[in-house]
C-alpha positions in Angstrom: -125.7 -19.3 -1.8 -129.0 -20.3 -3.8 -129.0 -23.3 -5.7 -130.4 -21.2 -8.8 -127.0 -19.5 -8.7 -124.9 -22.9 -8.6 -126.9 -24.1 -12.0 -124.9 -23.3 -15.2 -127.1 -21.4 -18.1 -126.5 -23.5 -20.9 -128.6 -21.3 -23.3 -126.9 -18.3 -22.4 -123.4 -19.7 -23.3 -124.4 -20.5 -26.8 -126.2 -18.1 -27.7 -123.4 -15.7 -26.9 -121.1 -18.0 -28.8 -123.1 -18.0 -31.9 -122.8 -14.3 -31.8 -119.1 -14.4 -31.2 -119.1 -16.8 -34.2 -121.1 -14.5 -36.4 -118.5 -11.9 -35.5 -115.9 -13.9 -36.5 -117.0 -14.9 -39.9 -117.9 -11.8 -40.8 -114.5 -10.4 -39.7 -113.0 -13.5 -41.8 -115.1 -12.6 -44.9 -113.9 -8.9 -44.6 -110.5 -9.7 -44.4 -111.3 -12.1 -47.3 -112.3 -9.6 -49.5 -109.8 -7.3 -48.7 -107.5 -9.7 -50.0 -108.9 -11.4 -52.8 -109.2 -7.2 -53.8 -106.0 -6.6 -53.7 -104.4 -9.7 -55.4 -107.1 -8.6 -58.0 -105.5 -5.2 -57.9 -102.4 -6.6 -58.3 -102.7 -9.5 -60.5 -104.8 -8.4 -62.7 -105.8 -4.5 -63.0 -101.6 -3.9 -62.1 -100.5 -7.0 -63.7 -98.8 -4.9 -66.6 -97.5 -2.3 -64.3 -95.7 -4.6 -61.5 -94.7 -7.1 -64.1 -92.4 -4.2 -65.6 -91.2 -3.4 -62.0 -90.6 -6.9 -60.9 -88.0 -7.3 -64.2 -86.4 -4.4 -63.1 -85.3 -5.8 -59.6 -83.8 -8.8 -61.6 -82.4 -7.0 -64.7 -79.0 -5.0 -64.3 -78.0 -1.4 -66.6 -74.6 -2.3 -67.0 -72.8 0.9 -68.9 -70.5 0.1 -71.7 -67.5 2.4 -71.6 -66.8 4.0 -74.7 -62.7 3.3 -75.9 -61.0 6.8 -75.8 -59.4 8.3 -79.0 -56.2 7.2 -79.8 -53.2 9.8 -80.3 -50.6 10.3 -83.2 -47.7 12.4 -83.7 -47.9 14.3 -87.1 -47.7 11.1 -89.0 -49.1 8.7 -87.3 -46.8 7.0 -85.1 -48.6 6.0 -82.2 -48.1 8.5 -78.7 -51.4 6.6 -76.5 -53.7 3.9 -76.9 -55.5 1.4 -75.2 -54.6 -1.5 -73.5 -57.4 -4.3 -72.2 -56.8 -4.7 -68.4 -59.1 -5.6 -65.1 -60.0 -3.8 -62.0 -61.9 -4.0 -59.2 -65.2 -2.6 -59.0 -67.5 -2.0 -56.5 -71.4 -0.8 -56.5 -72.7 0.4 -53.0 -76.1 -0.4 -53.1 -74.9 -3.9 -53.0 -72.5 -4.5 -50.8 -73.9 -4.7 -47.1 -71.0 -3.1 -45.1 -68.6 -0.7 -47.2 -66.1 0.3 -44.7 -65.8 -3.7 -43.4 -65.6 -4.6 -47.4 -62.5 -2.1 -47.8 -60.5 -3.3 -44.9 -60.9 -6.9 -46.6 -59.7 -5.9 -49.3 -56.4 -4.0 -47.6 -56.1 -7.5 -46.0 -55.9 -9.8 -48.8 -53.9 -6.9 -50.4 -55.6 -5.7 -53.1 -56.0 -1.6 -51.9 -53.8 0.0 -49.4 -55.0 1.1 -46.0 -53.8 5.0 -46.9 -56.4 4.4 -49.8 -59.6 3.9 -47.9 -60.5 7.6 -46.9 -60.2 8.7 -50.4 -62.3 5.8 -51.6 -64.6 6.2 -49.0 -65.3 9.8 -50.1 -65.7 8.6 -53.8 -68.0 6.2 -52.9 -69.9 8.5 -50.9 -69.8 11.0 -53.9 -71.3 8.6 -56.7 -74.8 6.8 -56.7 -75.5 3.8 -55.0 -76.1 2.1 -57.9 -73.0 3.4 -59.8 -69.8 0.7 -60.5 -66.9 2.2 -58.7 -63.3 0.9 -59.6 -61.3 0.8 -56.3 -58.5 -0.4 -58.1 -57.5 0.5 -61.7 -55.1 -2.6 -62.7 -54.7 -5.9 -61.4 -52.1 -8.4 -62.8 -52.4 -12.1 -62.9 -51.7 -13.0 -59.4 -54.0 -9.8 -57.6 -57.0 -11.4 -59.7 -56.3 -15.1 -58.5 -56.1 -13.8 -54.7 -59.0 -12.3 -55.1 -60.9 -15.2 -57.1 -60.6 -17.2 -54.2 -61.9 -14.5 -51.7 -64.7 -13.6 -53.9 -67.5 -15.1 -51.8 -66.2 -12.4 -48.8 -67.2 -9.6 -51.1 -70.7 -9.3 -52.1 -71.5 -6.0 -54.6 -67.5 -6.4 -55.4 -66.3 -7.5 -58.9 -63.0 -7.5 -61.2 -64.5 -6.2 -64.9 -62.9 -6.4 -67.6 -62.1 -2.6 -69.2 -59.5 -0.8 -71.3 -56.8 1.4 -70.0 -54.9 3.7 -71.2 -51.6 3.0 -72.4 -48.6 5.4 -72.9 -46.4 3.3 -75.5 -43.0 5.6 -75.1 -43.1 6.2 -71.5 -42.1 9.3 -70.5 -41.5 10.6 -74.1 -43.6 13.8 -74.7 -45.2 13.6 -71.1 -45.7 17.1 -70.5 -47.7 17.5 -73.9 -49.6 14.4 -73.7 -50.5 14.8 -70.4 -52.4 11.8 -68.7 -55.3 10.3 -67.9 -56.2 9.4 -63.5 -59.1 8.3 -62.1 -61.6 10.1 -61.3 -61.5 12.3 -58.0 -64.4 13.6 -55.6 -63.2 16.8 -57.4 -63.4 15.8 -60.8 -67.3 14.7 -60.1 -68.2 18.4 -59.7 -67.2 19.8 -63.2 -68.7 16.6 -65.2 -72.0 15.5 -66.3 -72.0 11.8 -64.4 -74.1 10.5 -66.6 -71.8 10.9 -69.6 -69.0 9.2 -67.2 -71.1 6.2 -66.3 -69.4 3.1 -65.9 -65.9 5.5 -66.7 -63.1 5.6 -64.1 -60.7 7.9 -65.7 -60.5 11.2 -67.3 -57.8 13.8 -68.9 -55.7 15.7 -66.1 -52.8 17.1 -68.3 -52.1 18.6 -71.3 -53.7 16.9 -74.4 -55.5 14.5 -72.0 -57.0 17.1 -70.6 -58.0 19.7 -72.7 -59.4 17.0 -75.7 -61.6 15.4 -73.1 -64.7 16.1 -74.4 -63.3 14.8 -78.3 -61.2 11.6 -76.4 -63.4 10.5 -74.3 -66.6 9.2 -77.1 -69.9 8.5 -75.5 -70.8 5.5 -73.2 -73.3 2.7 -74.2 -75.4 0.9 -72.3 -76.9 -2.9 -71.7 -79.4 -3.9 -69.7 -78.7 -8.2 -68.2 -80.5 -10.7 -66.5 -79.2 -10.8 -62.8 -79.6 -13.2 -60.1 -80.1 -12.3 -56.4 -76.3 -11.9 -55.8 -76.4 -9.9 -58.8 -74.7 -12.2 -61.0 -75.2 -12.3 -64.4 -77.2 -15.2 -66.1 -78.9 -16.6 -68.9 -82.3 -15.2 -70.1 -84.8 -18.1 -70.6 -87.7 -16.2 -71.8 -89.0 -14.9 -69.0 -89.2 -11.4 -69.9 -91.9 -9.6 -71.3 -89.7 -7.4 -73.3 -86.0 -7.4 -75.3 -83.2 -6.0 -73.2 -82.0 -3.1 -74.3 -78.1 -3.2 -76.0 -76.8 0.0 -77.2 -73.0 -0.2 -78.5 -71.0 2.8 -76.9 -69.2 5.5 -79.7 -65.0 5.0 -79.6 -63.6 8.9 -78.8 -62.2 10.5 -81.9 -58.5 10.1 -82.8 -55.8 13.1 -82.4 -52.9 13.8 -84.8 -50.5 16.0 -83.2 -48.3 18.7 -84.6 -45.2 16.7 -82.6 -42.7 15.1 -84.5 -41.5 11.6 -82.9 -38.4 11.9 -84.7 -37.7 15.4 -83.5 -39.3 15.0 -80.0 -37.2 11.5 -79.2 -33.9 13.7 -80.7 -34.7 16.7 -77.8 -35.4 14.0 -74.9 -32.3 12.4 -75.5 -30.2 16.0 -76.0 -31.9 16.9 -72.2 -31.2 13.8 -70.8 -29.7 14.2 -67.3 -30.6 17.9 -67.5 -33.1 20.0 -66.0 -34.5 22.6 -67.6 -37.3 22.6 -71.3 -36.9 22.7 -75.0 -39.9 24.3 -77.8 -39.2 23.2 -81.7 -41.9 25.2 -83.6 -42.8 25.3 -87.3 -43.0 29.3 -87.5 -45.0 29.1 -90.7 -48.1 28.3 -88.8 -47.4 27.5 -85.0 -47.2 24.3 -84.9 -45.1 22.6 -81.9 -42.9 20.2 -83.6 -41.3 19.0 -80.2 -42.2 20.0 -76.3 -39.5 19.0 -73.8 -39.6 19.6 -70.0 -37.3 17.7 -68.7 -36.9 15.6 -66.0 -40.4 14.0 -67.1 -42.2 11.1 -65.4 -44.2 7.9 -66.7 -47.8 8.6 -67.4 -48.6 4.8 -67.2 -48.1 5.2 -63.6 -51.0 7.3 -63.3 -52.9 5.4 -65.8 -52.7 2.3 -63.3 -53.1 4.4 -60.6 -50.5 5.7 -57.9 -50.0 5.0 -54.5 -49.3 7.6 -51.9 -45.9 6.6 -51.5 -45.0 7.1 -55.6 -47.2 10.4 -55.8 -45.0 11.5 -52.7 -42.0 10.4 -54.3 -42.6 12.6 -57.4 -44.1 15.7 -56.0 -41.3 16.5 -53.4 -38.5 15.0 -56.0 -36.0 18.4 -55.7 -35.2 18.1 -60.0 -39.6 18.4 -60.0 -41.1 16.1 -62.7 -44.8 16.9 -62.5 -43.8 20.6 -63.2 -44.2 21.7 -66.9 -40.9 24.2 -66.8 -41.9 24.7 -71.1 -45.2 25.9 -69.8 -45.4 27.1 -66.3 -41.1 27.7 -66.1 -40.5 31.2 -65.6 -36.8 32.6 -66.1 -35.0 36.0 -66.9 -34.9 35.7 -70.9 -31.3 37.3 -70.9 -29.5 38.1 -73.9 -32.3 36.2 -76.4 -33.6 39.4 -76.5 -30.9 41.7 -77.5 -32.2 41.0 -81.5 -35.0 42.7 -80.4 -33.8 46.0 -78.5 -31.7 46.1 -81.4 -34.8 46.5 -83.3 -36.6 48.9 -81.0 -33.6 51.0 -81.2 -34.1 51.2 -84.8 -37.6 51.4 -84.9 -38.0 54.3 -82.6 -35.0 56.1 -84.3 -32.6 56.4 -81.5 -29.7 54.4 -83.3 -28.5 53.2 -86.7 -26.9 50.2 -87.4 -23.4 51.6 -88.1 -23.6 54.0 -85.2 -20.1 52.4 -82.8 -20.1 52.2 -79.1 -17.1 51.7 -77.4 -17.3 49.2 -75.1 -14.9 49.2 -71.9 -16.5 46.3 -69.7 -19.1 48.1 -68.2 -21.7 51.1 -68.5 -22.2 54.0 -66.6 -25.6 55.7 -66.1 -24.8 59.5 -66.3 -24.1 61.2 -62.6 -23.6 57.6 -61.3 -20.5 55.3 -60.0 -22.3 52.4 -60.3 -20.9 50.0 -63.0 -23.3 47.4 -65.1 -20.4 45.5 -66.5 -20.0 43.0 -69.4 -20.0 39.6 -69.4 -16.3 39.8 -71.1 -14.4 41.9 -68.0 -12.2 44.0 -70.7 -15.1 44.2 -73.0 -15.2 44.2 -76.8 -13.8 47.5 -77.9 -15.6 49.1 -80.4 -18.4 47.8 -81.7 -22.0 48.5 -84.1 -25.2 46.5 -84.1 -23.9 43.3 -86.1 -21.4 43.2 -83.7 -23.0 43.8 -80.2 -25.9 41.1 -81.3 -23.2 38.5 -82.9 -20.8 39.1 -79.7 -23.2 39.8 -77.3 -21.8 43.0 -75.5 -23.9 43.9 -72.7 -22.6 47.5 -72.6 -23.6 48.4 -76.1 -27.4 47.1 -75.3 -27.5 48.8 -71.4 -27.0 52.1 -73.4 -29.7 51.7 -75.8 -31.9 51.0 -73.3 -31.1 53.5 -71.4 -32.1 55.9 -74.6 -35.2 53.9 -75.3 -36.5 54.1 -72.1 -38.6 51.1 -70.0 -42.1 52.7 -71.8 -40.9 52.0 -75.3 -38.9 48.7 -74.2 -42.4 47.4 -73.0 -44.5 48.1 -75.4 -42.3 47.0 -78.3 -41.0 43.7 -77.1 -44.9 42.9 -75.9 -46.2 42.5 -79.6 -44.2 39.8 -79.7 -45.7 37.7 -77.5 -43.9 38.6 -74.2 -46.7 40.4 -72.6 -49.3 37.1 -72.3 -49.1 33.8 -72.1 -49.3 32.7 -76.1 -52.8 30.7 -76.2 -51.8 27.0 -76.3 -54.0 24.4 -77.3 -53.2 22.7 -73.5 -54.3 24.1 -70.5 -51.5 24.9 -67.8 -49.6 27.7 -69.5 -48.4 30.8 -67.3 -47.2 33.9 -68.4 -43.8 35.7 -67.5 -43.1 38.9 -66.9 -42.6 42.0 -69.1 -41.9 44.9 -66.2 -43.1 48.4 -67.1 -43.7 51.4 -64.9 -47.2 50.4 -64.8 -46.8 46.8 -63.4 -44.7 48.0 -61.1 -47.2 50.2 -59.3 -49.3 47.0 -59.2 -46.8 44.5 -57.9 -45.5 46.9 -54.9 -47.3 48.3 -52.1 -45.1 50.2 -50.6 -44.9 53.7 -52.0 -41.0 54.1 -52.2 -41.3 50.5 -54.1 -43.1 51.5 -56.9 -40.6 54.0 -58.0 -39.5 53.0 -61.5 -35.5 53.7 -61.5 -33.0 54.1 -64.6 -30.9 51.2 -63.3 -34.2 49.0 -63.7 -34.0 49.9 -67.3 -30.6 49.6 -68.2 -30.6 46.1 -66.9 -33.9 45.3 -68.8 -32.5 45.7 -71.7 -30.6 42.1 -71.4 -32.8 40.3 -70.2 -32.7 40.6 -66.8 -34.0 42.1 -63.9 -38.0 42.0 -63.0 -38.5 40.3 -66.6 -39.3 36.8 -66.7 -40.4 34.5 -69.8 -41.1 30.7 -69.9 -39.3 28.9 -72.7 -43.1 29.1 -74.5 -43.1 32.7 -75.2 -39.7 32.7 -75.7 -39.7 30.6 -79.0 -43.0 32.6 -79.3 -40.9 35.9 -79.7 -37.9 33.8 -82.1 -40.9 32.5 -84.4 -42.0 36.0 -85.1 -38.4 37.6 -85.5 -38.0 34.9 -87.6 -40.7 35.3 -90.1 -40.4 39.2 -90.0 -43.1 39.9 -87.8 -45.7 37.4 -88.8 -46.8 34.9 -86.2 -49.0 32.0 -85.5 -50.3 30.7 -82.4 -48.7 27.6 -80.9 -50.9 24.2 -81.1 -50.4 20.8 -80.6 -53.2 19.5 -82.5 -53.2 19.8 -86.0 -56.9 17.1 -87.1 -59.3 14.8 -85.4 -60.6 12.0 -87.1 -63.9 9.8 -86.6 -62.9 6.4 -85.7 -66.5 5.3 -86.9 -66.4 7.0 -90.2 -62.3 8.1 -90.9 -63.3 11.2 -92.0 -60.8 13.7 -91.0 -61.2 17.2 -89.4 -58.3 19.7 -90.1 -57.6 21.9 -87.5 -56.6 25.7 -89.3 -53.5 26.7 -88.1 -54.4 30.7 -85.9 -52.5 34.1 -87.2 -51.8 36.4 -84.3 -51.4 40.1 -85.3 -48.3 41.2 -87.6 -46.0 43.0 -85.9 -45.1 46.1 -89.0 -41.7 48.4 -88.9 -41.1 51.5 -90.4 -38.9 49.8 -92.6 -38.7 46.4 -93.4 -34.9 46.3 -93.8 -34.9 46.4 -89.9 -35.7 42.8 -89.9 -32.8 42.0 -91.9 -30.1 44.1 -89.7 -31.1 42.3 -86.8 -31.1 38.9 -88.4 -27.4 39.3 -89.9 -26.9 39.9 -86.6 -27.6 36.4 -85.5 -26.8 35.0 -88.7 -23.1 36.3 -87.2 -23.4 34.8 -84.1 -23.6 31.3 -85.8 -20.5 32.8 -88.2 -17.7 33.5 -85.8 -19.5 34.6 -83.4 -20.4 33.2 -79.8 -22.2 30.2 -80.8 -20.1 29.3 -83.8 -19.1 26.2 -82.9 -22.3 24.7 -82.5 -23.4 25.7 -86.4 -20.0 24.1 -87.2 -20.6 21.7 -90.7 -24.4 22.7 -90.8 -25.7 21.7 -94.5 -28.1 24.9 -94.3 -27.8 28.7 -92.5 -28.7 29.2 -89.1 -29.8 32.6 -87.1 -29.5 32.5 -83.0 -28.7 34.0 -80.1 -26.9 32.5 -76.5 -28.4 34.0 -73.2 -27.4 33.5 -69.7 -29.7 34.3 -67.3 -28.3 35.6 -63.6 -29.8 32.9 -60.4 -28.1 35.2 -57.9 -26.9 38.7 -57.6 -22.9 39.2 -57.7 -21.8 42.1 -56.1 -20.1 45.5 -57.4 -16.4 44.3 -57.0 -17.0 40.4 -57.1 -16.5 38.0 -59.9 -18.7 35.3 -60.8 -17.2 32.1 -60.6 -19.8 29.0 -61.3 -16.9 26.3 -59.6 -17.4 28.1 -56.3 -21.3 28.1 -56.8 -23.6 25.3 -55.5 -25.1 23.7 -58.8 -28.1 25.2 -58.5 -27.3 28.7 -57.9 -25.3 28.4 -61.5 -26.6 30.9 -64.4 -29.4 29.1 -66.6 -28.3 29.0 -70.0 -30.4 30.3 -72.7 -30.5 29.3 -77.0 -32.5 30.2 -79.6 -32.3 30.3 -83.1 -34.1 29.8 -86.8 -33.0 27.8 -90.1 -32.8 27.8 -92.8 -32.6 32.0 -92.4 -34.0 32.7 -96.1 -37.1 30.2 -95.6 -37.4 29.3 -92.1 -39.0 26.2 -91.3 -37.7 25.3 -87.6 -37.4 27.6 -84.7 -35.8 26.2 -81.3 -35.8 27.5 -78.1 -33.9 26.1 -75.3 -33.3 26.4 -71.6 -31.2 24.5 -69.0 -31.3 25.1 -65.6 -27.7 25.9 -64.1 -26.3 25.3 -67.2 -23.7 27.9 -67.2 -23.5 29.5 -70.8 -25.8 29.5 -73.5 -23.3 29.1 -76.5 -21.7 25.7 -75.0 -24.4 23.9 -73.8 -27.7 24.9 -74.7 -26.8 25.4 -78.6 -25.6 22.0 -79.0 -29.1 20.4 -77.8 -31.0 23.1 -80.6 -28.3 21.9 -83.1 -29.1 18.5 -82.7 -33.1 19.4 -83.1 -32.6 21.3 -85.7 -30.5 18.4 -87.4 -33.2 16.0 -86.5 -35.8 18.0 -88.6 -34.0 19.6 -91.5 -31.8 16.8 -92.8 -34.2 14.5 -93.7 -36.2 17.3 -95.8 -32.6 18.3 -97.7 -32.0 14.3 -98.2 -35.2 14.0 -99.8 -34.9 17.1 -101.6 -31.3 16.0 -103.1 -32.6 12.2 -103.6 -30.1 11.0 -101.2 
């Protein structure tokens, strides 16, 4: 090797280190500017724009929910209100694992493990940012357990809220309805924004179908938040004013009920199963709705666990299920008034034509009996008579002479065809057979054969019709005020909480049903007036300070063969007849009609007429005290 290439080149090494210097610095001074550009970008040409964003990570829209509408039975007794309780709430986007959060919570007891599925799927079905109540009420010693677990649970938080509050339990339940939280499937018929900070909403009845009026409209505040997202003070470090906007109470309700009359009925039903309607026929309005067994709505209010909701939904005597509504049973003899009056209306019989009843009917060319609830029958008898005794045989052979086409469309105009048009959601219709429907409801050809059997046996009630207590005070309303009818309603005015101006609510006229002659009404109604005045149901008008009009009905569970007799002793309980009342007072200016049913009850006369008595009692005697200054 040459010594040249042993000597080190001293020049060459700096000057190639000055270049890589120069490189350097001008890399530095690039980078420089880059920067100092963009903390002029953002600190001074954005400085308005990311100031407003950088208040919105530490300020919180908390929504304010609005109080829901209070309700009131016709004069303002108190049916629900509000109560202030605490829940727990939970908002996604702050809390780091959901699913671990929710099984701390099962551990320290606060939610059940059964729960967590559904709560998962609510949570996934609301926005991140949403508040989310996992659990609706909390008493004193569920808020101190979780006080002192608090720091476990970031994004969870008890809030103070107010919750509905069902005063008299389970006293005009199926009316009221209730109020639940809100489900996955709730979330897809609602506008959310309008539910905001909300965690319950109408299911039932009232409830339900005054959601929109109960339920008032949500406010909103905006707070000051720390990291953890906990509230704090503002010290003036905000470019702007946060915004407060008070939420709007829901509107108030007064019903049509009356408490007096409603707590009368739920005490007459008591250990009974089966529904009671009290209407004022002069305009529809429900005066009492009984379906009985009921259940507490404050259960559902708090929210239920899957062990209580089991317990009521497979409970045998059925407490969830409106039987006044949704209940449908053969009418029975309730509706004899009424053939008697299609009889008469289409000509085929006058009220002093006799029929001589033997126990039983005949149809022409046929062995087959249809026999009479009384086995030796009621000898001769007209059309005060057959409706004040009841004879079966009298009203199988005028309906055998009217024919199913003429039964059906009569007895539909009043209110027997279609489910009446409630105020409440819920309401099914029962059936009112003809020729027609039959085709509809059979497929087999042979089926859909109308037969004369399936009209003689129609013309008590029994057979393919079906009614729900509903229609059936439906059809006694009308009778009652000579074929002018209302449409039932709960709700009679809504008043503004913020201003008390009251809204009255017009009561709805349904079409008049007109006879030939309007002495028809009357025949038909001395007809019941006799069944209160020595006639089946006599002892239950017994001592009654004003006149009363009804009719007992039994309506048939099971089919009793040709040469059996019915005996109820040797019947399981629940195979028993249903018994049937209704009835009208005062006759000449009726102001209460009642219609009751009890499942298994055995005979109309001696056990549902009683219950309507006592209604009736309830409603009248105060007015005639008054009246008389006593």
């Amino acid at each position: 090797m040459s010594v040249r290439g042993l000597i080190k080149d001293s020049w060459r090494e700096r000057r190639l280190f000055e270049q890589r210097t120069i490189v350097v610095v001008i890399l530095i001074g690039l980078l420089s500017s880059l920067l100092l550009g963009r903390l002029l970008w953002l600190q001074v040409l954005r400085y308005d724009h990311y100031t407003q964003l950088s208040q919105g990570n530490r300020v919180r829209v908390e929504p304010l929910p609005a109080a829901r509408g209070i309700i009131y039975d016709r004069r303002g007794e108190v049916l629900a209100d509000n109560q202030p309780t605490y829940q727990l709430e939970l908002i996604p986007e702050e809390v780091p694992d959901v699913e671990t959060t929710l099984a701390g919570l099962v551990r320290i007891g606060l939610i059940e493990a059964a729960a967590i599925e559904d709560l998962k799927k609510l949570i996934r079905s609301r926005r991140s940012f949403e508040s989310i109540p996992v659990r609706l009420r909390l008493d004193d010693q569920e808020i101190a357990r979780f006080a002192v677990n608090r720091f476990r649970f970031p994004g969870v938080d008890i809030q103070t809220r107010l919750a509905r509050n069902y005063p008299l339990g389970e006293i005009g339940v199926h009316a009221l309805g209730y109020v639940g939280a809100i489900s996955e499937a709730d979330l897809k018929n609602i506008a959310r924004e309008a539910y905001a900070g909300t965690s319950t909403i109408g299911k039932l009845g009232i409830e339900s179908a005054y959601e929109q009026d109960l339920r008032g409209e949500n406010g909103r505040r905006e707070q000051l938040v720390n990291a953890r997202g906990r509230p704090i003070e503002n010290l003036q470090t905000l470019e702007r004013e946060l915004i407060f906007r008070p939420s709007r109470r829901g509107q108030d309700l007064f019903l049509t009920l009356d408490l007096n009359v409603q707590n009368t009925a739920e005490k007459a039903m008591a250990n009974r199963r089966g529904a009671l309607i009290a209407l004022d026929p002069n305009n529809g309005d429900v005066l009492a709705l009984v379906s009985h067994p009921g259940f507490d709505p404050n259960l559902f209010a708090r929210g239920l666990s899957n062990e209580e909701f089991s317990a009521l939904n497979t409970d045998p005597d059925r407490p969830l299920f409106n039987r006044a509504l949704r209940g449908t049973y053969p009418p029975g003899s309730t509706i004899k008034p009424l053939v008697a009056l299609a009889g008469l209306q289409y000509g085929v019989i006058t009220p002093e034509d006799v029929h001589y009843c033997v126990g039983y009917f005949t149809l022409p060319g046929s062995s087959r009996r249809f026999r009479d609830w009384q086995r030796r029958g009621h000898g001769p008898v007209n059309m005060r008579a057959a409706i004040s005794r009841s004879c079966d045989p009298y009203f199988y052979s005028l309906a055998d002479r009217l024919g199913v086409d003429r039964l059906h469309n009569f007895l539909g105009q009043f209110g027997l065809e279609a489910p009446s048009g409630i105020d409440i959601g819920g309401e099914k219709s029962g059936i009112l057979p003809s020729r027609e429907w039959k085709r509809s409801a059979f497929r087999n050809p042979q089926e859909q054969v109308w037969f004369p059997g399936e009209t003689v046996i129609f013309g008590i009630g029994q057979g393919y019709m079906t009614s729900t207590p509903l229609q059936v005070a439906q059809m006694t309303a009308t009778l009652a005020m000579r074929g002018a009818a209302w449409r039932p309603r709960l709700v009679a005015a809504l008043r503004d909480p913020q201003t008390g101006e009251r809204q009255e609510l017009a009561p709805e006229a349904m079409p008049v049903v007109t006879l030939k002659d309007n002495n028809f009404w009357k025949i038909a109604i001395d007809g019941m007036r006799a069944v209160m005045e020595g006639g089946t149901a006599s002892a239950a008008a017994r001592g009654a300070r004003y006149s009363i009009a009804g009719k007992s009905g039994t309506a048939q569970v099971v089919a009793i063969a040709q040469g059996e007799q019915y005996d109820a002793d040797a019947l399981d309980e629940r195979l028993r007849d249903h018994a049937w009342f209704v009835a009208f007072a005062p006759i000449e200016a009726p102001r209460i009609v009642v219609a009751v049913l009890i499942e298994n009850g055995g005979g109309g006369s001696g056990v549902a007429a009683p219950v309507a008595r006592q209604v009736m009692d309830a409603y009248l005697l105060p007015q005639i005290n008054e009246a008389n200054g006593t």
